[in-house]
C-alpha positions as CSV (number, residue, x, y, z in Angstrom):
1,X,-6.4,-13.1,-3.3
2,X,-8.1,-9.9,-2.0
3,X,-5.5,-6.7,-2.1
4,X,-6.1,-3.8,0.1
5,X,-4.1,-0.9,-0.2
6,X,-3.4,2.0,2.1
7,X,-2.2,5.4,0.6
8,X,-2.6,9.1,1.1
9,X,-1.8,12.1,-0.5
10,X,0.9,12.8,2.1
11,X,3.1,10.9,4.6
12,X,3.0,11.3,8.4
13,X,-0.7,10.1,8.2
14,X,-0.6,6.6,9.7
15,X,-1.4,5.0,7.0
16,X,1.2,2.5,8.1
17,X,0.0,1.8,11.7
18,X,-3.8,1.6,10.5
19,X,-2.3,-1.4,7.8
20,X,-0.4,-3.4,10.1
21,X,-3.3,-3.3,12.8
22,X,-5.6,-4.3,9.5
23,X,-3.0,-7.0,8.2
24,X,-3.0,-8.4,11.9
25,X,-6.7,-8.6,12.3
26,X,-7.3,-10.3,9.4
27,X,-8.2,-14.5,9.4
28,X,-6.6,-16.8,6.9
29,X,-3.5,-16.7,5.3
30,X,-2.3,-12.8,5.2
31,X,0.4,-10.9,4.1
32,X,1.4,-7.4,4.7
33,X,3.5,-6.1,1.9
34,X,5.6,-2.6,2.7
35,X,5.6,-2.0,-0.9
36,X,7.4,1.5,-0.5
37,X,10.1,2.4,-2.7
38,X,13.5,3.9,-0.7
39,X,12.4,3.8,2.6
40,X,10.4,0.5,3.5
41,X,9.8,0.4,8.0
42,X,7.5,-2.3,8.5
43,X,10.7,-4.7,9.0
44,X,11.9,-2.1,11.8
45,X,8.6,-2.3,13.0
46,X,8.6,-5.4,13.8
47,X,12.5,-6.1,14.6
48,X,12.8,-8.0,11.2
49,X,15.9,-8.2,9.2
50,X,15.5,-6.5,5.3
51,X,16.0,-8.9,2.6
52,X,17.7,-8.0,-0.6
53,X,15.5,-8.2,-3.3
54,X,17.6,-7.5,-6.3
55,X,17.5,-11.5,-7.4
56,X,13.4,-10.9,-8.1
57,X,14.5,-9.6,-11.3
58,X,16.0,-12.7,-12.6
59,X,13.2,-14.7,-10.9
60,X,10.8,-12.5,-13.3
61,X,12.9,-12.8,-16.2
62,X,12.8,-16.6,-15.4
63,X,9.3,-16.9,-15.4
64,X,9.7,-18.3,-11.3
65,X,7.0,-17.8,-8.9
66,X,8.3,-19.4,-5.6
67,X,9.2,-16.0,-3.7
68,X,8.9,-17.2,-0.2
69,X,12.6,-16.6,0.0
70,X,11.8,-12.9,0.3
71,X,9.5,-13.2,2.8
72,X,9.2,-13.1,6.6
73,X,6.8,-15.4,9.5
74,X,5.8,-12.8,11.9
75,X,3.0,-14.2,13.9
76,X,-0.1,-15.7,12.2
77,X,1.1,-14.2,8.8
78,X,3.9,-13.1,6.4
79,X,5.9,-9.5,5.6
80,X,7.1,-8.5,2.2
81,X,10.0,-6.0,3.4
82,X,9.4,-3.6,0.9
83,X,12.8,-1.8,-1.1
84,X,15.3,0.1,0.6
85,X,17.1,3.1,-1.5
86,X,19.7,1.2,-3.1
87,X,17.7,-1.5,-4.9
88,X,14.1,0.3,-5.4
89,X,15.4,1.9,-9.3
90,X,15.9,-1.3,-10.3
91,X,12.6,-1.8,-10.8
92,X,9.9,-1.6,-13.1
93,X,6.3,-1.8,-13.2
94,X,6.4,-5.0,-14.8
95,X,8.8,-6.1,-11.6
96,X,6.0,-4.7,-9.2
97,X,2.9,-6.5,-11.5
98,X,4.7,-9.9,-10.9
99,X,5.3,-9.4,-7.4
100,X,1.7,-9.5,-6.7
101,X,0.8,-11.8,-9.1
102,X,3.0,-14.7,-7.8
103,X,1.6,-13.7,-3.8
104,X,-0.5,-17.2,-2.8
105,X,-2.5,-15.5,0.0
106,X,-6.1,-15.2,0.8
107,X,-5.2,-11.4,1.5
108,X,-2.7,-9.2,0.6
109,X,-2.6,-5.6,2.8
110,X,-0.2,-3.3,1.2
111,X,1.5,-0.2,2.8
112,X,2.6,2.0,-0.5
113,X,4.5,5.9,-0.7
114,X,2.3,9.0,-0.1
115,X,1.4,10.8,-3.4
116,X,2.3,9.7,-6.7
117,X,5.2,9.4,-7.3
118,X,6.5,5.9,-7.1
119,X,5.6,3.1,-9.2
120,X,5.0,1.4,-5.9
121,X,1.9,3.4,-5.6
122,X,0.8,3.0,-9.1
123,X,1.3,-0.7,-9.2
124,X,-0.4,-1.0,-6.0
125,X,-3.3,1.1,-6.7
126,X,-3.8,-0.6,-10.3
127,X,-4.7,-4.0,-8.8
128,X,-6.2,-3.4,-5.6
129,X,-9.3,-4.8,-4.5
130,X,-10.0,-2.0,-1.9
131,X,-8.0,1.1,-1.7
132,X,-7.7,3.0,1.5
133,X,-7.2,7.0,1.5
134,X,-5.8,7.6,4.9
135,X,-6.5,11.7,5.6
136,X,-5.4,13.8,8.5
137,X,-8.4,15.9,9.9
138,X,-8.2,19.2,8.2
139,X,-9.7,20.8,5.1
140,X,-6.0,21.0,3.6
141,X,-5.5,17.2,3.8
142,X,-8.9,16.6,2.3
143,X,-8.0,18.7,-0.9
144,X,-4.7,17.4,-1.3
145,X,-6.3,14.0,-1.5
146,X,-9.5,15.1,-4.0
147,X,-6.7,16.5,-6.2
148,X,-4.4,13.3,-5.8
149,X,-7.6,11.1,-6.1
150,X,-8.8,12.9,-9.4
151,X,-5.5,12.5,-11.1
152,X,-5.1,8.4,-9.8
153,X,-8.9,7.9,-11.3
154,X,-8.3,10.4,-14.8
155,X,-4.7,9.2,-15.7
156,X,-4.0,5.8,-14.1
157,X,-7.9,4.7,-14.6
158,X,-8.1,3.9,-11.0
159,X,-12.1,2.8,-10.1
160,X,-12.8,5.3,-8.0
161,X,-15.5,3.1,-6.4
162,X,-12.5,1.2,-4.3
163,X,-11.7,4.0,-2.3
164,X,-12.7,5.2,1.4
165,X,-11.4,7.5,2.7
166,X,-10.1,6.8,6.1
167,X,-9.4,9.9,8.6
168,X,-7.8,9.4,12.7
169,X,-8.2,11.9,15.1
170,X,-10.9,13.8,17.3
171,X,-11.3,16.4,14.6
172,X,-12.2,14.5,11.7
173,X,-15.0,16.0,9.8
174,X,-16.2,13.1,7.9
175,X,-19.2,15.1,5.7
176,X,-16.3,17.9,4.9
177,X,-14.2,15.0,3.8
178,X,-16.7,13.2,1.6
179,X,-18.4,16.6,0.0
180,X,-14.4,17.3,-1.0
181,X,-13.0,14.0,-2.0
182,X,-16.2,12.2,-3.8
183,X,-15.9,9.2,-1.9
184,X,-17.2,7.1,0.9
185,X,-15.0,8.5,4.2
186,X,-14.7,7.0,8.0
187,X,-13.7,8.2,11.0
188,X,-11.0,5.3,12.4
């Protein structure tokens, strides 16, 4: 299964929008995982009801791997809801790790928090296949990310060769964005 992950350095980027539209483009059997800790939206984006997902922990501890229970049909493919405030200290890395190991896609397009400071985001970001940076089209956001991209490549040993950078908007200074960051960048 191929995982793509979108993240930024800061919300309000939409790094959401531009992983739903990817999820939905894609052929084969897809999934688009809000992998968000607290405050999951793709189910309100597309009228979905959440689903609890407290009962993953026993189906980890269980060693099950059937979690279609969890998941919604929307279209051609499937949404992981993601975990709302009450239930998203309940788990651990390890919790997060099985998730995607028991997904049985052909491609997996996760939405994770801004920044770093969910285990959402490190999880994610540990076993992605390609990692999207999404920027907004200023100098400032482009820091903020080469900081937040250093410390994901120096402490979590994140391949920094998965990353583009990924910047909407008429401003975008993609060469600005690359000479700052270190990686590949796009205008989208």
């Amino acid at each position: 299964m191929k995982k793509i992950v979108y993240w930024s350095a800061a919300e309000l980027t939409s790094k959401t929008e531009l992983a739903i539209k990817r999820a939905e483009k894609e052929k084969g059997r897809t999934i688009l995982v809000d992998f968000k800790e607290f405050i999951p939206d793709i189910y309100k984006y597309y009228g979905l009801k959440y689903k609890p997902k407290t009962e993953l922990i026993a189906m980890y501890e269980g060693g099950q791997s059937d979690i279609s229970q969890f998941l919604n049909k929307k279209n051609s493919m499937y949404v992981f809801t993601g975990f709302n405030k009450y239930e998203y200290m309940k788990f651990t890395p390890e919790h997060l790790a099985y998730i995607i190991s028991v997904l049985d896609f052909d491609m997996a397009v996760f939405d994770v928090n801004a920044g770093i400071y969910f285990t959402d985001t490190y999880v994610a970001l540990k076993y992605a296949d390609e990692i999207n940076v999404v920027m907004e089209p200023n100098n400032l956001s482009y820091y903020i990310n080469a900081e937040m991209i250093k410390f994901v490549c120096d402490n979590w040993k994140i391949d920094k060769a998965k990353m583009t950078g990924l910047i909407a908007g008429k401003h975008a200074d993609v060469d600005s964005a690359k000479e700052i960051t270190g990686i590949k960048v796009k205008k989208v």
